[in-house]
VEXLUM-821296 format. One record per residue: x, y, z of N, C-alpha, C in turn; residue in three letters. Coordinates in steps of 0.05 Angstrom, whole numbers, plus 5000, padded with zeros to 4 digits. Example, Ala and Ser with C-alpha at 12.3 -4.5 7.8 and 13.67 -1.06 7.14 Angstrom:
! residues 2
526448865156524649105156526449345156ALA
525749555142527349795143525850015157SER
END
This chain:
! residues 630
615248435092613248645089613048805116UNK
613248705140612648745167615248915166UNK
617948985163619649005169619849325155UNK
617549285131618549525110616249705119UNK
613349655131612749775149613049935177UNK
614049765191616349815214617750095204UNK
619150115185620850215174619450545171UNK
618050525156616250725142614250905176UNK
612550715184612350915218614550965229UNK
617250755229618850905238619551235236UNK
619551255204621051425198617451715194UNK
614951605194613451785195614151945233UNK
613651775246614051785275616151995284UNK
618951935263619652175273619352525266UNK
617052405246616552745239614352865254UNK
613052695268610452735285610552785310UNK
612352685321612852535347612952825369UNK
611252845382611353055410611652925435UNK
612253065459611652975483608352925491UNK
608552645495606352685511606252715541UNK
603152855543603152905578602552635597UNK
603452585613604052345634602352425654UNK
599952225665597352245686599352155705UNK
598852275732600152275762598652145773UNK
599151975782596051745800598151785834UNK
595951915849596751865878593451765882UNK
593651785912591251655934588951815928UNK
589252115921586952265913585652275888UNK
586152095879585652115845583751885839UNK
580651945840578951645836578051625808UNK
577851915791577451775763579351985752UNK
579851895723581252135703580552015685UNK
579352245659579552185632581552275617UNK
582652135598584952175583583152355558UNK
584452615546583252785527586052895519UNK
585652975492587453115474589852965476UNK
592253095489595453065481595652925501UNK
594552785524594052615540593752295520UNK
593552295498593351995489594152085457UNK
596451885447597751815434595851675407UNK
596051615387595951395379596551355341UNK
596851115335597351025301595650795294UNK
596150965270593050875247595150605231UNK
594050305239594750045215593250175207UNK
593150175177592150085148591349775147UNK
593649705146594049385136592549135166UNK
592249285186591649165206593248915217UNK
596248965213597148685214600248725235UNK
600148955237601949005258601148845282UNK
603248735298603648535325604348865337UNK
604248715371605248955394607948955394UNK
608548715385612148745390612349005362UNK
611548985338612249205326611349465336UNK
608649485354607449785362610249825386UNK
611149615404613249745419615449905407UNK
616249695388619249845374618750105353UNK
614850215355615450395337613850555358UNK
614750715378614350915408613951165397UNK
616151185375616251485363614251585337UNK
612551335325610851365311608551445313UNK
607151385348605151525354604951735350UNK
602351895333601652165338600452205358UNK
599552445356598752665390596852715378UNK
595052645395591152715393590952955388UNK
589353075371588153335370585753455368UNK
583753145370581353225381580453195420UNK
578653265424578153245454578652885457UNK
576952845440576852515450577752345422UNK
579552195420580552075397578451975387UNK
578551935357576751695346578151585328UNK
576951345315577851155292575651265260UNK
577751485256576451585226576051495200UNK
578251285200578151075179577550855189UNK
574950795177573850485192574750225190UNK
576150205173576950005158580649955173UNK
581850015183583950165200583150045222UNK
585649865229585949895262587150115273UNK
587950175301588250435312588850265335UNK
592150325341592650295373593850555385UNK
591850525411592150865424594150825452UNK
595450965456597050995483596951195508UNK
596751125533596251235543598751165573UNK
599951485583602051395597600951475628UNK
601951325647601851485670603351375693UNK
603851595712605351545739604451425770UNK
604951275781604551235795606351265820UNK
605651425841606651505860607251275879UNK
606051135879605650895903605750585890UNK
605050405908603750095885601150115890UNK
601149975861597949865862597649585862UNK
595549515877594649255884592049195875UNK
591249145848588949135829587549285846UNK
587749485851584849695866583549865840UNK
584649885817584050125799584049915771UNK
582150095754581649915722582350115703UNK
582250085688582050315660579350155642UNK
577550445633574850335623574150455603UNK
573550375583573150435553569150495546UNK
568350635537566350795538564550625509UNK
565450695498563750665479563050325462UNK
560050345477559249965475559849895451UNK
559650055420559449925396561649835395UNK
563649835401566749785384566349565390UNK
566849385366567149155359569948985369UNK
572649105373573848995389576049125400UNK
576849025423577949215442580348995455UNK
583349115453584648915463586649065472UNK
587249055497588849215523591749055523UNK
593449165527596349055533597149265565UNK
597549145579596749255606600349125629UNK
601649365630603649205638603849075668UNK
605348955677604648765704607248895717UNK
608048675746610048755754613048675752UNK
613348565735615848435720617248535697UNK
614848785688615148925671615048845643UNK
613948565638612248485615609248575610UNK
607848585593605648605587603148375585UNK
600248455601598948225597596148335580UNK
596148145569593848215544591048045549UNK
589148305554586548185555584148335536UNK
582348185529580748185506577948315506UNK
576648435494573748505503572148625480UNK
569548675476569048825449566248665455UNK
564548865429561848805430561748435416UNK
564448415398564948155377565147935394UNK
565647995423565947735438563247765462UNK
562847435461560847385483561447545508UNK
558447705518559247785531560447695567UNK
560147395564561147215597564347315598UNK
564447395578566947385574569047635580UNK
567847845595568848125611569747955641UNK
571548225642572348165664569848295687UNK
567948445691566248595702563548485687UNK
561248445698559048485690557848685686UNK
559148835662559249155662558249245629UNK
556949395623556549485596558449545582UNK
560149705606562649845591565049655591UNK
567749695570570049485576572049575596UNK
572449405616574349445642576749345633UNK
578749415646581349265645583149305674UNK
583449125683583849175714587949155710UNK
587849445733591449395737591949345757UNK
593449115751594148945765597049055781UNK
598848895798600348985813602549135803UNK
602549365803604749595792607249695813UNK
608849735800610849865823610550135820UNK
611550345837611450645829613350645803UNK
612650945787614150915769612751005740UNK
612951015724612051035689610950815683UNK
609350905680607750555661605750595631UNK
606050525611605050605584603150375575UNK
600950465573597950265566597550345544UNK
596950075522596250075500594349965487UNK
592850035475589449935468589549935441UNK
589049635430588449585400584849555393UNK
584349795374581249845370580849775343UNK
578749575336578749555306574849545312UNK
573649685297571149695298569849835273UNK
568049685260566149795238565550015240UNK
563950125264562350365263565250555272UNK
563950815274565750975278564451125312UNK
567850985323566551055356569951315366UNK
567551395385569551575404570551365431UNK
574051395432574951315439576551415467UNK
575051335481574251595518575551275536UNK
576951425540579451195555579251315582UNK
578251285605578451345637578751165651UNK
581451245673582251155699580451215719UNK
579250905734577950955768579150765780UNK
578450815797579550605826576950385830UNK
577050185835574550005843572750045867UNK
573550295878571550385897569850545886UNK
571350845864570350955850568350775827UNK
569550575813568350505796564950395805UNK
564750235830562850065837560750315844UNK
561050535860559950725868558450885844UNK
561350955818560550995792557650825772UNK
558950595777556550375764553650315781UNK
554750255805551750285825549450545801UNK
551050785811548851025814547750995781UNK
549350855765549050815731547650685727UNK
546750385731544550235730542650365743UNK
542050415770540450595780538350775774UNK
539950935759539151165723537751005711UNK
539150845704537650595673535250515687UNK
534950385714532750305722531850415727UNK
531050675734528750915725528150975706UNK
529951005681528851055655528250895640UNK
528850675642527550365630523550265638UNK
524050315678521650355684519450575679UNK
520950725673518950925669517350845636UNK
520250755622518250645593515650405599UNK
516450335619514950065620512850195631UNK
512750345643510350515661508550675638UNK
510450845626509150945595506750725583UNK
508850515574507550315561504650145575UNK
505150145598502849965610500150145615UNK
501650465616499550625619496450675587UNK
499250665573497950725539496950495530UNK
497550215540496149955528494350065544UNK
493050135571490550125593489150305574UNK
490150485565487850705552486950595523UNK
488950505514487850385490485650115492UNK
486150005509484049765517482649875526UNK
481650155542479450285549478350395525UNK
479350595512478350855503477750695460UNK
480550525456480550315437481650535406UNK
483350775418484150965399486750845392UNK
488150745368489250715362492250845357UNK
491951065369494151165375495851185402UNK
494151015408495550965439496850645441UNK
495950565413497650295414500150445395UNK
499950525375501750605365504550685379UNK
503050965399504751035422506450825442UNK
505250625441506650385453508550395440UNK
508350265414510450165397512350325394UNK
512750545394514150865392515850725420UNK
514650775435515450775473517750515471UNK
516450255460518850055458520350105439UNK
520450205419522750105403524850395409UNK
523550585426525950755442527350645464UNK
526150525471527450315493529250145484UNK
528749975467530949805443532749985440UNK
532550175428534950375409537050425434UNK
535850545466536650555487538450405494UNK
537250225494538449905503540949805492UNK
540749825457542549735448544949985449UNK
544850205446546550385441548150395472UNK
546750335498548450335521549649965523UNK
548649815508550049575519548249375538UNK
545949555544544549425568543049155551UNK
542449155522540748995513542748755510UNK
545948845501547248535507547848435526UNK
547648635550547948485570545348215587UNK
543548395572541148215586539147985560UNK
538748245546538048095523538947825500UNK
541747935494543047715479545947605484UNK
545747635510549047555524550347355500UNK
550347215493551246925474550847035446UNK
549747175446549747265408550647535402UNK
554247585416554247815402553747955371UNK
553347735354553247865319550748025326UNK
548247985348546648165341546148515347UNK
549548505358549448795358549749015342UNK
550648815313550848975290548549065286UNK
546448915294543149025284541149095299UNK
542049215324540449235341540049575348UNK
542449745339540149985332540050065309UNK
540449915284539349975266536549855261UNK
536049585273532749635276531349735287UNK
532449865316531749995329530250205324UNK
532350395306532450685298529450595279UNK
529350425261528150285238525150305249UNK
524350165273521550185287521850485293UNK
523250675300522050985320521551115294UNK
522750985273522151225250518751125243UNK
518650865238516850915217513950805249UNK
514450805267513350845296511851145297UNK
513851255297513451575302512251705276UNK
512551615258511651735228507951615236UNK
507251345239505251285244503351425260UNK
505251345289503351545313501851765299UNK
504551945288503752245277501852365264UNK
501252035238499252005233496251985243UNK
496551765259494151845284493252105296UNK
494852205318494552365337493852625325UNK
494952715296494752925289492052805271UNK
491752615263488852665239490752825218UNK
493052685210494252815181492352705155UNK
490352495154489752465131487752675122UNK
486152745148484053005141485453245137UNK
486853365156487753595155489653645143UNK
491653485136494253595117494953375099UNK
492953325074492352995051495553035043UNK
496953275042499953385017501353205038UNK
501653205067503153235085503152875088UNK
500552835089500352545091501452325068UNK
500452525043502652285025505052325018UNK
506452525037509152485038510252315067UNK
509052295079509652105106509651835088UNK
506951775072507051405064508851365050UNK
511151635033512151555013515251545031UNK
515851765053518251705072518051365083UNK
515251245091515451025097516450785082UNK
515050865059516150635040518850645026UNK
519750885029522950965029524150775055UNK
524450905074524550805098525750505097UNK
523050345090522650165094525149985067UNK
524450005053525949975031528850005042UNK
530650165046533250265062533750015083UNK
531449975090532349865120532449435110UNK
531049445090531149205077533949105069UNK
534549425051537049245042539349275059UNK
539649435070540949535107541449205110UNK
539049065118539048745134539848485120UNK
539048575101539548385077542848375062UNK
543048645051545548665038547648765051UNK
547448965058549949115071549449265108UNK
549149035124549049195154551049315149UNK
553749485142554449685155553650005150UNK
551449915130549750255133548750315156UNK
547450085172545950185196547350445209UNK
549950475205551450665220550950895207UNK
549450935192548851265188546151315190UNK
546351435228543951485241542351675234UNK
543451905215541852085210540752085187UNK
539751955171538151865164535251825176UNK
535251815196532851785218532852155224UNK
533952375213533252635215530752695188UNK
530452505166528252645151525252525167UNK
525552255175522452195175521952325211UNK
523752415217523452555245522352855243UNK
523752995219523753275212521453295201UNK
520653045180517853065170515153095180UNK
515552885218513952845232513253185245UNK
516153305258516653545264514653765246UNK
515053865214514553945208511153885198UNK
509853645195507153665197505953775228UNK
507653675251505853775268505754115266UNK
507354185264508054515259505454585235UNK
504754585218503754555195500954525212UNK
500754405219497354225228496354425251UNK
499454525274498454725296497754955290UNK
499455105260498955335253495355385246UNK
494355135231492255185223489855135250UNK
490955075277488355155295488454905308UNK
489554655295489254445318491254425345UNK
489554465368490654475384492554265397UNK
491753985398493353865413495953815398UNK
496553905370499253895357500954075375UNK
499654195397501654425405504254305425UNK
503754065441505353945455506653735431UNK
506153585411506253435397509053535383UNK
509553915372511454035368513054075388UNK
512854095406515354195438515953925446UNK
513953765436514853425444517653415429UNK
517153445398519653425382521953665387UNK
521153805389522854075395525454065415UNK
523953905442525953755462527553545444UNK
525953295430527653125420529753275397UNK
529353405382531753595369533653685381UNK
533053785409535753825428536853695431UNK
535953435440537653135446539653045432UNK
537953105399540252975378542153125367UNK
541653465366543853565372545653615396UNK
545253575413546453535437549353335439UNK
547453045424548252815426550652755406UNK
549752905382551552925357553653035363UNK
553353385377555553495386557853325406UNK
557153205417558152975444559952815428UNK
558552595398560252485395562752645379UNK
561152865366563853035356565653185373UNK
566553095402567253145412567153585425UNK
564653585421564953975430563253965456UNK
562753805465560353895484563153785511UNK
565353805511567253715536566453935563UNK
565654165548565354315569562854305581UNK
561054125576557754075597558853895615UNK
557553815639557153555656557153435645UNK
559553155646558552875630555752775632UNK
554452775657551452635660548852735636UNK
550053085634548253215615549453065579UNK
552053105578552353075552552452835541UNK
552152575564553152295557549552165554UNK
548252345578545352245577543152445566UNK
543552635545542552745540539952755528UNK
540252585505538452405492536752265498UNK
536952055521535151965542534152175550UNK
534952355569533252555585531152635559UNK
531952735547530252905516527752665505UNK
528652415514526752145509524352145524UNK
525152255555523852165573521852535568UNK
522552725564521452985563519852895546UNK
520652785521518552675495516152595510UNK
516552385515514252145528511852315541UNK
513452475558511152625578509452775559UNK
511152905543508853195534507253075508UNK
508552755497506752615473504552545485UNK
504852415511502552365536500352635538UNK
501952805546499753105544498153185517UNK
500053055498499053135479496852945468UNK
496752655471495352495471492352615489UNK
493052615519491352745530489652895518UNK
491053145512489953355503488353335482UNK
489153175455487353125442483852915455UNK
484452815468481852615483480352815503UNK
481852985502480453265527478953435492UNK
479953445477478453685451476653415446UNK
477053205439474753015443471852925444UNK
472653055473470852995495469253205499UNK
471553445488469453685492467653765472UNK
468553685444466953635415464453425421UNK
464053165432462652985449460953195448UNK
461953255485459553465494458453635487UNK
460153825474458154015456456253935428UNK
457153725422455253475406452953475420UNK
453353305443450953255464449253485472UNK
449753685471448953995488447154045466UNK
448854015435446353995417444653905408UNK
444653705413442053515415440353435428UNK
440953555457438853595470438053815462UNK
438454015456437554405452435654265423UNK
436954165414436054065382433053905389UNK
433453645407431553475415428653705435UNK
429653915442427254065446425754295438UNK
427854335412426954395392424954295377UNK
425454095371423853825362420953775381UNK
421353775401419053735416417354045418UNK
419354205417416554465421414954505393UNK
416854445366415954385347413254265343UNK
413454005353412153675350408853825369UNK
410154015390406854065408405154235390UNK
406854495375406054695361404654515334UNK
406454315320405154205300401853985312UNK
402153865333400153785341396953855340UNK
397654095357395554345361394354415331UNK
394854505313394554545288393454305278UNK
394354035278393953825279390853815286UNK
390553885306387253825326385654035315UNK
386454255309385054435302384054345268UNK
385954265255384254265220382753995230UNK
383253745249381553535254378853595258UNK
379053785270375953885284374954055253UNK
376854215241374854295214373954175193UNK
375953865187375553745178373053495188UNK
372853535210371253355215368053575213UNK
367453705211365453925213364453865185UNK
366353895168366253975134365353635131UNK
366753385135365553255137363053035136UNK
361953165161359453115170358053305146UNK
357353545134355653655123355753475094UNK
358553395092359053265061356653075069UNK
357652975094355452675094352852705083UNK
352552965098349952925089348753005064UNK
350953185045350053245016350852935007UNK
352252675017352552435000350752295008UNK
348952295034345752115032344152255011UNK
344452505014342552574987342852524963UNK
345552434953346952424924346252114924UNK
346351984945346751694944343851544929UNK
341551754940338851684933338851794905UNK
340151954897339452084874341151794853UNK
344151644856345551514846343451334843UNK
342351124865341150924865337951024845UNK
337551154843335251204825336451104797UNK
339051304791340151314766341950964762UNK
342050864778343350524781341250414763UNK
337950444773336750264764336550404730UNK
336550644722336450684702338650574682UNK
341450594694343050424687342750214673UNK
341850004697341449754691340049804674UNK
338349854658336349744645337649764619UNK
339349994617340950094591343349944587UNK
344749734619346749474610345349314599UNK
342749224597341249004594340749074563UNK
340649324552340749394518343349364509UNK
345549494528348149394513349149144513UNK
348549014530349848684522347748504499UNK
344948704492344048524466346148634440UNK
346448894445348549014423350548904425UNK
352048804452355148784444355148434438UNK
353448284437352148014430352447994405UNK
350948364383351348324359353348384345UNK
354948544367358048664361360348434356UNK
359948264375361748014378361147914354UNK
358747784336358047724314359147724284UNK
359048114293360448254268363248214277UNK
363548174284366948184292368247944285UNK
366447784293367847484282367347444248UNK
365247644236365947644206368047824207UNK
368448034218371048164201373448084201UNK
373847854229376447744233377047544203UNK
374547464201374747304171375747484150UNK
374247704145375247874128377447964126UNK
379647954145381648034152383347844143UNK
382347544156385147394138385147364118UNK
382847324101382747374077383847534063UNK
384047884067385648054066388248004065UNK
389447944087391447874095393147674077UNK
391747404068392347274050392847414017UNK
390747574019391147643987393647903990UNK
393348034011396648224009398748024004UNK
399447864022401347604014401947493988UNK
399547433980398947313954400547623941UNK
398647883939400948163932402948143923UNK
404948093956406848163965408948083941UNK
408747723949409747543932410447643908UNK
408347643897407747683865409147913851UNK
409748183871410648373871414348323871UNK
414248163888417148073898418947873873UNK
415947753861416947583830417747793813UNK
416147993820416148213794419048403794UNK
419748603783420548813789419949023803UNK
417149043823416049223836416749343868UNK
418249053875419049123899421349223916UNK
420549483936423549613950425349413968UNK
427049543971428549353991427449264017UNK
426049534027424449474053422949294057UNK
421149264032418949034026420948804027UNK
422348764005424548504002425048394022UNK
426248544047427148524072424248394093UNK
422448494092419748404101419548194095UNK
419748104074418347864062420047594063UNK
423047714061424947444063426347534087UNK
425947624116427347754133429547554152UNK
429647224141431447064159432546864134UNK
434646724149434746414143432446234134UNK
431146294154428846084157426946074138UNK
426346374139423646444112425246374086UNK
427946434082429146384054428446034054UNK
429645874063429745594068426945514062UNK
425645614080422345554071422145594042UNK
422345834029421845924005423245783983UNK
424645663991427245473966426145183967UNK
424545133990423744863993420844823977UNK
419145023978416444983964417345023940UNK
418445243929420245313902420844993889UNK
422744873908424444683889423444333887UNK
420944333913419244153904415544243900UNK
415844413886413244483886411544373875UNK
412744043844411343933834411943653853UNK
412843623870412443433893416043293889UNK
416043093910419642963917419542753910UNK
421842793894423142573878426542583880UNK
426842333888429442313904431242223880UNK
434242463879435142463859437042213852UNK
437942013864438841773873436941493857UNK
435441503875433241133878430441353862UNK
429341613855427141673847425241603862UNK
425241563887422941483903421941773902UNK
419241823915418441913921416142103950UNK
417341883964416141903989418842024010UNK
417942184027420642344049419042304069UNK
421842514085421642464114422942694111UNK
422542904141424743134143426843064152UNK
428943224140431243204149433243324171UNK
436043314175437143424196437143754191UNK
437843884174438444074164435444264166UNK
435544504167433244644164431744594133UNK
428544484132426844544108427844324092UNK
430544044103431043854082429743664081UNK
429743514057428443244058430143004061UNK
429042754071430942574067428142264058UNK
430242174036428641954026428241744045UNK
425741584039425541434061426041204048UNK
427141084028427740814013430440914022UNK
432641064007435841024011437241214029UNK
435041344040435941524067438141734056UNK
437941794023439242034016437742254022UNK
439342464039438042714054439142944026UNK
437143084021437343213994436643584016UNK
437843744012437644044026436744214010UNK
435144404024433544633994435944753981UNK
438344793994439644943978441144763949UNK
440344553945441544333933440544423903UNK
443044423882441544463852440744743851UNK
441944903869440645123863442745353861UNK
442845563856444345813843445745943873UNK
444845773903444645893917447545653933UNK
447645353928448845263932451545283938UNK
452745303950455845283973455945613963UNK
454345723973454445973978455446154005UNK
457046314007458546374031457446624050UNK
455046764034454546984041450846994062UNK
450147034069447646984079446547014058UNK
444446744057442346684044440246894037UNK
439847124063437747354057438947484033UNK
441447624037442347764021442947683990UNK
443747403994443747333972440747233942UNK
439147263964436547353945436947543945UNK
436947753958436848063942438848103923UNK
441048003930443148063909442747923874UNK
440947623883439747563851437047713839UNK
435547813867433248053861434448273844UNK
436948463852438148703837438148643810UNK
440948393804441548383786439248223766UNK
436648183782434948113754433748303754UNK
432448543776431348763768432348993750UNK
434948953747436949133729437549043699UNK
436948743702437548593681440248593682UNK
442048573699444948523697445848843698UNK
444349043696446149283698448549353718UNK
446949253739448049403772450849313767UNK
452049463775455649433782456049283812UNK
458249143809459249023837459349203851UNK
460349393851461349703877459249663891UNK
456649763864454049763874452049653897UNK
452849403878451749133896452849123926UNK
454949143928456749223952456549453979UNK
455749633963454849963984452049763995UNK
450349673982447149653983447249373996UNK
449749183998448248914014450448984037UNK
452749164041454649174051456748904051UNK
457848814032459848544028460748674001UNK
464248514009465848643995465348603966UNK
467148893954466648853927467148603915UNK
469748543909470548193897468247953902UNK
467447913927465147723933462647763916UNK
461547943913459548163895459648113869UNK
462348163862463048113845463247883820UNK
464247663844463947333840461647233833UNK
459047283849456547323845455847363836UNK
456347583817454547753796455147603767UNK
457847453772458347423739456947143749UNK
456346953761454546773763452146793764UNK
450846973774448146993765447947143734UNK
449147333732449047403697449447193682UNK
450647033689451246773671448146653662UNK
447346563688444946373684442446613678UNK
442146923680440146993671440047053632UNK
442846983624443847073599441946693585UNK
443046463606441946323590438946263587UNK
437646343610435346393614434346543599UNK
434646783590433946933574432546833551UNK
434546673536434346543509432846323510UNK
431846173539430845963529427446063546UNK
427446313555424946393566422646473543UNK
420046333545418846393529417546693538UNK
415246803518414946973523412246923537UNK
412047213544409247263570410647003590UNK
412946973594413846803618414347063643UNK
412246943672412647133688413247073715UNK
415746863710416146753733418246943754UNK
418947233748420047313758423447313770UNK
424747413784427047323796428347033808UNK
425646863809425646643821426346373795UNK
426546563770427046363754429946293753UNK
432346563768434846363761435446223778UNK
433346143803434845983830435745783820UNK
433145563806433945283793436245303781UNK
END
């Protein structure tokens, strides 16, 4: 298979194949970057090409045609070549140094002086003890060269998609290079930490919550910093390169939903813009969601940073939104982001290789700088809001005093008025007094007349109480004979439902009524015939006191294993005897409300027993409805 590959770059190689340009290294020459037709290189597919096959296929390299090569297909190894001359020997004084921290692995074939090649290793995939430099970036030191042509070859295999910035320095250059580079970092690292210790002090003073926020903002730009230059594996996780797969994608992960928060704060988006604010909680929980399964399922999304342009643009565009309508301190809050928009286009352009024509310091550190512009004017803007504050405070305060002596010139004016009706009132007063000593003599005259006229009404109400206690008699008596009425009415055909309902209005009164009813000529126990009881468990039952058979009013009667309430079911044998059997079930039904069929059931059982009743009732018999219970 190796052989039929071989074969195939062979034969692509020769349709591609240009001169490349050859770097001149004399004594004047402390760095060069290799760009365009200056570096060579071919795309494995299969990733399984050895160097002995990249040597024998020389003519397969293509010729760069961007400023700075990259690895476009990620999945693709990519070995790049790079030629150059040397005028003189070299005596390991000079390295060749590879730029970009993410690439996952990096492996140099570097020729010596024997004119074999020596192969050394480096990449974010390997520990970092393991460089030749205690360096962010990957070195590869050349070793003793004779004058002459010499061709360097770099095998890149890496997930993310990196630019591939291959430069020659000398180790005087380089150390001088790296000095002034940490240097940088240690100002812009401290300055976060300075940020940060400043915004915890105000927040533990002032206790606004957006100044812790702002913290968190402040570190996890620092993280993103960190990991994207290398500085975080060098210090942070030297021994665990796997965590550089995730270290600015959580990074990026905290500034979004950091900065979405802050935004929230500092601007007061939930008062002033509610539309604006529930599209921030809903980017968050997007956000957040993304970044779950980012960690969980698939880290190699982390690599698509822009993604971190909506909840940035969102932040952007509420402050814009919030300044138009009059709040002031949004005004730095916008030029805060305004700078950071430069950065990331700046930065984007950089890795798409167009920005070759800026200062590397501007186009390599752009982003940082644009970090560090952020910080300050979020600071001002922070400020600025605690300055509108303070000045809302005071003019609070300004009113309340103006207010509080308001109140007091009020309080003297109401006083005065105060003293003045006291004094008329007390005038008016005194004259009452003295028309009430005169009224008082005139009362006490009429007291004793009084009395003499309580002393006639308590002989009257002596004889009132008297009469009263006869009419209370007269009353139950009354009372009794309506009852006595009622009843009699209720035997008869005379009575409405309302009355019916009055008279038998529970359980209880029915039960009562079935019990005098069904021993009204006295108890006789249907068992042993004793005659003597005891009450029973059941409401109104008897139970014998010789064989302890408990006998129930509803027992023997028309009313027995009856399913329907007992009230109703007297009225329902009231209808059908006041009708003499006319009433229809429907009838019966609308008027007790229970279904027709049940009604129904009912009716042909009480018609039954009023049909036999009928025939065996003598006449002038006027026992009423109560005769079909038995």
């Amino acid at each position: 298979m190796t052989k039929y590959l071989f074969a195939f770059y062979l034969c692509l190689g020769g349709l591609t194949s240009y001169a490349q340009n050859v770097l001149t290294i004399d004594k004047n020459i402390q760095q060069h970057k290799f760009t365009l037709n200056e570096v060579k290189y071919l795309q494995d597919s299969t990733g399984k090409l050895t160097f002995q096959d990249i040597q024998k296929m020389s003519s397969s390299f293509t010729e760069n045609s961007s400023y700075y090569p990259s690895n476009h297909h990620k999945n693709s190894t990519y070995w790049f070549r790079v030629r150059m001359y040397f005028s003189e020997p070299v005596n390991n004084n000079s390295v060749i140094e590879l730029f970009d921290q993410t690439t996952d692995d990096v492996t140099a074939y570097m020729p010596d002086a024997t004119g074999g090649y020596i192969k050394s290793e480096s990449g974010a995939n390997l520990d970092f003890s393991k460089r030749l430099f205690h360096h962010k970036n990957f070195e590869f030191l050349i070793g003793d060269t004779q004058p002459g042509y010499h061709t360097y070859y770099f095998r890149i295999k890496s997930q993310n998609a990196v630019n591939v910035i291959i430069v020659y320095r000398t180790i005087n250059y380089f150390i001088h290079y790296a000095l002034n580079e940490y240097l940088t970092y240690g100002l812009f690292y401290g300055m976060i930490l300075i940020f940060c210790f400043h915004n915890l002090l105000m927040f533990l003073a002032v206790k606004k919550k957006q100044y812790l926020y702002y913290v968190f903002y402040i570190l996890s730009v620092g993280l993103y910093e960190m990991s994207a230059d290398g500085i975080a594996f060098q210090y942070l996780w030297p021994e665990t390169p796997g965590l550089n797969h995730y270290g600015n994608g959580i990074s990026l992960y905290f500034i979004s939903i950091c900065a979405l928060v802050f935004s929230k704060a500092l601007l007061q988006v939930k008062e002033k813009a509610p539309q604006f604010n529930r599209a921030i909680n809903y980017v968050i929980l997007f956000r957040t969601v993304y970044f779950i399964y980012c960690l969980i399922f698939n880290k190699s999304l982390f690599v698509y940073k822009f993604v971190e342009v909506i909840p940035l643009s969102l932040a952007f565009a509420t402050g814009v939104y919030i300044f138009k309508n009059g709040y002031k301190p949004a005004r730095f809050f916008v030029l805060a982001y305004s700078v950071l928009f430069v950065g990331f286009i700046v930065k984007a352009l950089t890795a798409l290789g167009y920005t070759y024509f800026l200062p590397a310091p501007i186009s390599y550190y752009s982003l940082s700088f644009c970090f560090i512009i952020e910080m300050v004017l979020l600071s001002f803007a922070i400020g600025d809001q605690v300055r509108v504050l303070r000045k809302e405070k005071d003019a609070a305060h300004e009113e309340t005093i103006r207010q509080m002596e308001l109140n007091s010139q009020l309080q003297d004016s109401i006083n005065e008025e105060l003293e003045r009706q006291v004094r008329a009132r007390t005038h008016e007063l005194v004259e009452k007094s003295n028309e009430v000593s005169q009224q008082s003599q005139i009362i006490e005259n009429q007291n004793k007349e009084l009395l003499l006229a309580n002393l006639q009404l308590e002989k009257q109400a002596g004889e009132i109480l008297r009469m009263n206690v006869l009419l209370e008699k007269d009353n139950v008596q009354l009372k009794t004979n309506i009852e006595k009425v009622t009843e009699s009415r209720a035997l008869s055909t005379e009575l409405g439902y309302e009355e019916f309902s009055a008279k038998y209005p529970d359980q209880e009164t029915c039960f009562k009524f079935l019990s005098a009813l069904k021993w009204k000529d006295g108890f006789i126990c249907t068992r042993c015939s004793n005659t003597t009881y005891c009450a029973g468990r059941l409401p109104h039952s008897r139970r014998c006191t010789k064989c302890s058979y408990e006998e129930s009013a509803l027992h023997n009667t028309i009313f027995q294993n009856s399913r329907i309430p007992i009230n109703k079911a007297f009225y329902l044998t009231y209808l059908i005897y006041s009708t003499n059997g006319t009433i229809s079930s429907h009838q019966l039904s609308e008027k007790l409300d229970i279904r027709q069929s049940t009604c129904w059931t009912y009716a042909i059982r009480i018609k039954k027993v009023l049909q036999e009743k009928k025939k065996s009732r003598k006449k002038n018999d006027q026992q009423g409805w109560t005769v079909l219970v038995m």
